[in-house]
C-alpha positions in Angstrom: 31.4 -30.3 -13.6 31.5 -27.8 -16.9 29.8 -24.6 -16.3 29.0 -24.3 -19.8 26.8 -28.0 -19.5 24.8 -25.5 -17.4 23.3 -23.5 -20.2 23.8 -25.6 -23.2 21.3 -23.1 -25.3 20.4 -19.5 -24.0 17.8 -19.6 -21.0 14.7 -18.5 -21.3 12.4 -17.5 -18.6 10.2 -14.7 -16.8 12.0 -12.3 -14.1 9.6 -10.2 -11.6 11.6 -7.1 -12.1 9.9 -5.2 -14.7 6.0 -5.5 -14.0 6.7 -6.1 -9.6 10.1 -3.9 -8.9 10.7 -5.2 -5.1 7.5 -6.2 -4.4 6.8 -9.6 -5.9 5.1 -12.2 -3.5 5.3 -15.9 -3.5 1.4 -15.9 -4.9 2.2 -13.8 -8.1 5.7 -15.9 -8.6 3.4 -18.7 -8.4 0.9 -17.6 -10.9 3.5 -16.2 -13.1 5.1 -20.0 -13.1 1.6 -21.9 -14.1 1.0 -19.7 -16.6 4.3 -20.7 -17.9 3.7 -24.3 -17.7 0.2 -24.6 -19.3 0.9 -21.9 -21.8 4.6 -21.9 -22.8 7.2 -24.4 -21.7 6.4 -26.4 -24.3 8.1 -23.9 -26.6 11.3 -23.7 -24.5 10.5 -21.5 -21.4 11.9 -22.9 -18.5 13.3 -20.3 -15.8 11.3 -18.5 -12.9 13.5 -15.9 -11.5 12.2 -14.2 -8.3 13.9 -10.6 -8.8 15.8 -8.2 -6.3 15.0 -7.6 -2.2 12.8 -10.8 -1.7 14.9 -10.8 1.7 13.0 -7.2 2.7 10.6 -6.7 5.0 8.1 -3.5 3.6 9.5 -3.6 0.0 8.1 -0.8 -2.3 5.9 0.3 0.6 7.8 3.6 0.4 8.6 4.0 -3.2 7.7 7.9 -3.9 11.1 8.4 -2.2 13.2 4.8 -2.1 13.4 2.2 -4.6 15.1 0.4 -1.6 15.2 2.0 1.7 17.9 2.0 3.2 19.2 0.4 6.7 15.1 -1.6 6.5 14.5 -4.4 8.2 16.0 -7.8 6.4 14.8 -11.5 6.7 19.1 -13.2 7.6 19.9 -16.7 8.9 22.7 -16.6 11.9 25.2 -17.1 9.6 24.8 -14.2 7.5 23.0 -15.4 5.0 19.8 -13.6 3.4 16.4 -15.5 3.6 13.4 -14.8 1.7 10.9 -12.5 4.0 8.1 -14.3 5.6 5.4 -11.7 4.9 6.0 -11.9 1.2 7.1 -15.9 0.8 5.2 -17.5 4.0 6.2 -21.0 2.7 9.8 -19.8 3.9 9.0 -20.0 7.3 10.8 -22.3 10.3 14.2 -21.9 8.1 12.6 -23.5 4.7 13.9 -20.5 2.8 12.5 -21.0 -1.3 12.9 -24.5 -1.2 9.2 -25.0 -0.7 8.6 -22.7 -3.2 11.3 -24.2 -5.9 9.6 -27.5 -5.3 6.7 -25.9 -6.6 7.8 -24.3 -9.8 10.2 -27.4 -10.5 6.6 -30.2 -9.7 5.7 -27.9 -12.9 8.6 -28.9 -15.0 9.9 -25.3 -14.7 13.7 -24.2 -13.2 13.7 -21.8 -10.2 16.1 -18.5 -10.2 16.7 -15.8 -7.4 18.5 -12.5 -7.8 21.5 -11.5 -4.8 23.3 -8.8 -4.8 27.0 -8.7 -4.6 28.6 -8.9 -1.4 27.9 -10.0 2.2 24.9 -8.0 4.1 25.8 -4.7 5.9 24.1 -5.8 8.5 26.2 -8.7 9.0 29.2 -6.4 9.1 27.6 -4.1 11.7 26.7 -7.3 14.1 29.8 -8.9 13.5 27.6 -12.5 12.6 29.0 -15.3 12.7 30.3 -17.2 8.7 29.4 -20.9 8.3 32.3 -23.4 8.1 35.1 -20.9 9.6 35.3 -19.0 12.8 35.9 -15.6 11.1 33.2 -13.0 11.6 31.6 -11.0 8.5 32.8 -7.4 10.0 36.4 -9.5 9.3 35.5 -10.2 5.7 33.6 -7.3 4.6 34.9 -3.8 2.8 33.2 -0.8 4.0 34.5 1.0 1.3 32.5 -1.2 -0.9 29.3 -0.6 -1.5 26.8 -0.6 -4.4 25.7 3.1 -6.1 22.6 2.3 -6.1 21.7 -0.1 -3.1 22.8 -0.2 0.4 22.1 -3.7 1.2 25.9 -4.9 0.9 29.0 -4.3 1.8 31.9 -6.0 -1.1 33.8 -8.8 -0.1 38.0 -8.3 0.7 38.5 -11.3 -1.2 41.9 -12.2 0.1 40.8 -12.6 4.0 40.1 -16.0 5.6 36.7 -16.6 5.5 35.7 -14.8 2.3 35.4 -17.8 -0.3 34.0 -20.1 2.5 31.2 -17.2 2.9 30.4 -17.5 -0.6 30.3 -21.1 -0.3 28.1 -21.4 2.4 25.8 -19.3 0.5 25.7 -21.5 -2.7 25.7 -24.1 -0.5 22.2 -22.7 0.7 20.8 -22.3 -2.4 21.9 -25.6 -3.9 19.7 -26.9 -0.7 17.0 -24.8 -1.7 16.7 -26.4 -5.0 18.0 -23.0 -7.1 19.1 -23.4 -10.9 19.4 -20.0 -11.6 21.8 -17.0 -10.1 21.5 -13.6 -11.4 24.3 -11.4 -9.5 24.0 -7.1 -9.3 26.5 -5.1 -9.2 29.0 -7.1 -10.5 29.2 -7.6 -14.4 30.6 -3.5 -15.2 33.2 -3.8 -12.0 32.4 -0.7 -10.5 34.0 -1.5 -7.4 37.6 -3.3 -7.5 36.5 -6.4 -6.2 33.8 -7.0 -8.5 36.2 -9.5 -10.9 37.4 -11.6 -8.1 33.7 -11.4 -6.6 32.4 -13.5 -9.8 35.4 -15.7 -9.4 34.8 -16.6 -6.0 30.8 -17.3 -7.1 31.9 -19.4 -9.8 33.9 -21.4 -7.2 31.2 -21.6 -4.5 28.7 -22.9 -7.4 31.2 -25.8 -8.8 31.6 -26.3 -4.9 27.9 -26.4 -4.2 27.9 -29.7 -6.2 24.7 -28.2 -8.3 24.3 -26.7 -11.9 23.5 -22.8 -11.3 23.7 -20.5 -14.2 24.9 -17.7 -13.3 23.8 -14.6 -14.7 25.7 -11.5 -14.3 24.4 -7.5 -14.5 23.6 -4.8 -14.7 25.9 -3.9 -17.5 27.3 -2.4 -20.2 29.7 -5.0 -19.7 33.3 -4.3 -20.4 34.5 -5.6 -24.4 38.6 -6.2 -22.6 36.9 -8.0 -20.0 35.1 -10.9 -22.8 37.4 -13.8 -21.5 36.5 -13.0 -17.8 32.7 -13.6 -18.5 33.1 -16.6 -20.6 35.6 -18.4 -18.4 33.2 -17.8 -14.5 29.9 -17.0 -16.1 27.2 -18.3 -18.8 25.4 -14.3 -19.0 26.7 -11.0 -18.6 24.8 -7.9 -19.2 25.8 -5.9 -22.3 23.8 -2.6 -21.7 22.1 -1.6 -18.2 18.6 -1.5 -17.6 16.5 -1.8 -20.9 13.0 -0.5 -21.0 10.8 0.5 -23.6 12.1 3.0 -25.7 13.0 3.0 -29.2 16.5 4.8 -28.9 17.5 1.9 -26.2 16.3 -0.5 -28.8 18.3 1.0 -31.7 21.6 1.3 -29.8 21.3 -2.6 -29.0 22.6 -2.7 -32.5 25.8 -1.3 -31.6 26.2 -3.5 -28.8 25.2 -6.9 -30.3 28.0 -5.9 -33.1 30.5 -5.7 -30.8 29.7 -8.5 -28.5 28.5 -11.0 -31.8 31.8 -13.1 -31.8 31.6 -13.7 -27.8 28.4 -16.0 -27.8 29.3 -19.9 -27.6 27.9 -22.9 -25.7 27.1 -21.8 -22.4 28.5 -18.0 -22.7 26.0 -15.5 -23.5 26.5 -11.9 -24.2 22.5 -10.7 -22.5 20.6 -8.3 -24.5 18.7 -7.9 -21.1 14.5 -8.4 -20.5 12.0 -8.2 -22.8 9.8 -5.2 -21.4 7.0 -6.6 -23.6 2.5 -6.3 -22.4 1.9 -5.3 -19.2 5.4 -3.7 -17.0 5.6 -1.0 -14.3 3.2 -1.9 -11.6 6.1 -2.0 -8.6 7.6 1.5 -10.1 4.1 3.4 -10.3 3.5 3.5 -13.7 1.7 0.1 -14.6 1.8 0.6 -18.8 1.2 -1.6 -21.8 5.0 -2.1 -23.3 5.4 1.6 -25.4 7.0 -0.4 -28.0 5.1 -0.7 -31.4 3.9 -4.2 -32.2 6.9 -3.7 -35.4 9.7 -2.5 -32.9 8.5 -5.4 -30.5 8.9 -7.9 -33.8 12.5 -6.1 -34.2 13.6 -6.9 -30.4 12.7 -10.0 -30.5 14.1 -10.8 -34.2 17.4 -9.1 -33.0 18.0 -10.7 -29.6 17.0 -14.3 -31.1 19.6 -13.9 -34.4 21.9 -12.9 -31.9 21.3 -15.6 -29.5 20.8 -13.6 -26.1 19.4 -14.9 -23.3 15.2 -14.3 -23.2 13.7 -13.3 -20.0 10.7 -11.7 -20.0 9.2 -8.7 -17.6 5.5 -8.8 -18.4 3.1 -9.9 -15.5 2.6 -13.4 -17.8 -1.5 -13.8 -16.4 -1.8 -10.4 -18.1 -0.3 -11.3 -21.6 -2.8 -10.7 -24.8 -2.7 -12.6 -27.6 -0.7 -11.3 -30.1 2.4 -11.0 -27.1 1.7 -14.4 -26.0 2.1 -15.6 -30.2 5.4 -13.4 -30.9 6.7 -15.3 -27.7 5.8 -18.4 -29.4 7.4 -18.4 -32.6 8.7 -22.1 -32.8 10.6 -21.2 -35.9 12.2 -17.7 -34.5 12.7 -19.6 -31.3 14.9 -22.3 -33.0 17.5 -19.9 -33.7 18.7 -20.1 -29.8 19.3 -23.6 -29.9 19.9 -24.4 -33.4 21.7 -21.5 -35.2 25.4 -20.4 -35.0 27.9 -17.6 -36.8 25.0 -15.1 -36.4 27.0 -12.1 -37.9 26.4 -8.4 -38.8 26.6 -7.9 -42.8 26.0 -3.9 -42.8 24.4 -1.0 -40.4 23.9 2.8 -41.5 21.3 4.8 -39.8 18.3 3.8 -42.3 19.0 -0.4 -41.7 20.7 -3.6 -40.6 21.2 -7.0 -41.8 22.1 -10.1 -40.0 22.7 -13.9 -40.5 23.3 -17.2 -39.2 23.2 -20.3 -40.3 21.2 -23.7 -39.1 23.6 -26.4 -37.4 21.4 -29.0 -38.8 19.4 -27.9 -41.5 20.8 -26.5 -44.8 19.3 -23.3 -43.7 20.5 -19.4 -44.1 18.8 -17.3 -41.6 18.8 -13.6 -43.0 17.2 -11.0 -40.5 16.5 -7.3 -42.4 16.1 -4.6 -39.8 14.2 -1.0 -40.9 16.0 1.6 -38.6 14.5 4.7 -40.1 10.9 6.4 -39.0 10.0 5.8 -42.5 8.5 2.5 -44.6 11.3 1.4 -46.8 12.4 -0.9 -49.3 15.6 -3.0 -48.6 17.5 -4.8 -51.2 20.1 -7.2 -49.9 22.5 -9.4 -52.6 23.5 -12.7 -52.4 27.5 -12.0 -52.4 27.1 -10.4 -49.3 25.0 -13.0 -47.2 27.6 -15.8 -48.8 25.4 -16.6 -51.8 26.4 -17.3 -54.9 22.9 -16.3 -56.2 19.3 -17.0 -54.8 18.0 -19.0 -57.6 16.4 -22.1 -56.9 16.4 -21.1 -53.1 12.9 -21.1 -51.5 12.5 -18.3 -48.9 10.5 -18.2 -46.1 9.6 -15.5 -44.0 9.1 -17.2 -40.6 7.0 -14.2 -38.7 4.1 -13.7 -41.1 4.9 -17.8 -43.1 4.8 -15.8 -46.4 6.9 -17.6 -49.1 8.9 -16.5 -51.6 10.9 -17.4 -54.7 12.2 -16.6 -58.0 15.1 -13.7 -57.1 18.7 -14.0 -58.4 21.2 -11.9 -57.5 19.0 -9.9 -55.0 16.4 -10.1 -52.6 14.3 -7.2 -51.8 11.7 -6.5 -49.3 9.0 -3.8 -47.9 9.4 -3.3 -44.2 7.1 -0.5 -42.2 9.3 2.1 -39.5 11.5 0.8 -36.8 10.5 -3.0 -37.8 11.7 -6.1 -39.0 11.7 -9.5 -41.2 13.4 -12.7 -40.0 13.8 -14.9 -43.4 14.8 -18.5 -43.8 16.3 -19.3 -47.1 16.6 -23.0 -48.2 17.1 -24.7 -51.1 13.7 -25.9 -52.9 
């Protein structure tokens, strides 16, 4: 079994983080998943990831002080293995865990994702509970030592004891059961702790073990550029910033980081640009917003992660989305670029613009993306040498977010775009 076979094009999907924080139920993952299958699976969305804590009792009910309080009660099988809390996901009850609730969102035509955390529980540790398939303990396996900066759920694994691979196993082994396609793993892809690298290893393992495709998806980042070979070889995403919210100087440093990452994305390895905090975000933090992103820098995210070729994942609340978010995220033409572009490179960057292409694998198509950087309307002139033209004439040029054509350049192309946004620009031959 490939890994990369699991992710043949970059997934697309919604993830609860953004609009629920800790808090998301099994009722809003639910209506989150049928809006995505009347309204855009047909245009490629796929994956319903169910984000961080869903194993916590009282999540978020204590947020003016804790985004995850510490030493709370947690929903854990006698094997130490997490289980989705009952009052949150009540179809997990009598051991069911999200199986029930994957059969849902896959009876949709949909793929089902969960979030973990790194490590075995602390818990565990503490009670020295028992491991599935070896009659080691997980106070024998754990590393005290280990443990997250920013949630104390887990404890890191020693990765060299008995009992440590076939913990991660049995866990995989779990969630293959469950019916899971989709594993997004914190506190792993930047290797804070020394154990992180072999951690990812190990999950790799357990998922070829598990005998079921699972992409898995590694964060939060910036991930490490020395490290490229690692994430390609034992995952198909790694994080390449941390947290992305809203804000126009996260957007515009996004440029540095897809230049460094842009000749690490292949078949089933993808450099992730991180979620789209796009409409409605902010509920499970206290500060339910519309996105603060312009409708032009929202065109320019999404121009730049699709070029690129990250993963999507959205962090709206999807019953909530208008009508102009719900068309941007269903651009069949921009979308294409994920599954049928390739080479997508960075011509030039100063701090007034940027320029990108790729090329079509099956069509004889150029795809030319012109980014605005500045706080100001401006003009941009790009030449033909430096896309890989010999000249524009008799080329047809489509712009493929507003459908306006245009022709009759030669040696260069110019075009109008307002502050901080962007034009995505098929050129074909007429």
């Amino acid at each position: 079994m490939n890994k990369n076979k699991f992710a043949p094009t970059p997934p697309m999907g919604w993830n609860s983080y953004d609009y629920y924080d800790t808090s998301v139920n099994e009722e809003q993952v639910k209506a989150n998943a049928d809006y995505m299958a009347t309204h855009m699976k047909e245009y490629g969305w796929e994956y319903i990831v169910v984000d961080i804590q869903w194993y916590a009792y009282d999540a978020g009910t204590q947020r003016d002080n804790y985004q995850y309080i510490p030493f709370w009660k947690m929903e854990i099988d006698e094997y130490s293995r997490l289980l989705p809390c009952p009052d949150r996901f009540p179809s997990s009850v009598n051991g069911q865990g999200f199986k029930p609730l994957a059969d849902y969102v896959h009876s949709l035509g949909l793929k089902f994702g969960i979030h973990i955390m790194r490590g075995i529980p602390r818990i565990a540790a503490h009670n020295h509970m028992k491991i599935y398939g070896t009659n080691r303990t997980a106070n024998e396996i754990a590393n005290p030592s280990s443990i997250c900066f920013w949630n104390p759920d887990m404890y890191g694994i020693e990765p060299d004891k008995e009992g440590a691979q076939e913990y991660y196993n049995s866990v995989f082994e779990l969630y293959a059961q469950w019916g899971v396609d989709f594993i997004k793993c914190d506190d792993i892809c930047r290797q804070d702790m020394p154990s992180a690298e072999q951690e990812a290893i190990m999950m790799h393992k357990a998922i070829l073990n598990s005998g079921r495709p699972m992409v898995l998806s590694l964060s939060p980042g910036p991930a490490l550029i020395n490290k490229a070979w690692h994430y390609e070889k034992y995952a198909n995403m790694w994080r390449i910033t941390d947290d992305f919210w809203d804000s126009w100087p996260l957007l515009l440093n996004m440029f540095e980081r897809c230049e460094l990452w842009q000749n690490h994305v292949s078949e089933g390895c993808y450099p992730d640009c991180d979620m789209l905090p796009l409409a409605y975000i902010g509920k499970g933090f206290g500060d339910e917003r519309y996105t603060r992103f312009t409708r032009e820098e929202q065109i320019t995210m999404m121009t730049l992660w699709c070029i690129f070729r990250s993963p999507l994942m959205i962090g709206a609340d999807l019953p909530k989305l208008d009508t102009w978010t719900l068309k941007l995220l269903t651009n069949k033409r921009v979308l294409r670029l994920l599954s049928h572009s390739e080479g997508a490179r960075q011509v030039m960057r100063d701090k007034h613009q940027a320029i990108w292409v790729s090329k079509d694998i099956i069509e004889e198509t150029l795809y030319l993306a012109v980014f605005n950087l500045s706080d100001d309307e401006r003009r941009i002139e790009v030449t033909a040498h430096e896309i890989g033209l010999d000249s524009f004439n008799g080329c047809l040029i489509q712009e493929l977010w507003s459908n306006e054509s245009l022709e009759g350049y030669k040696q260069v192309f110019e075009t109008k775009i307002l502050a901080h946004g962007a034009k995505l620009f098929a050129i074909g031959t007429m």
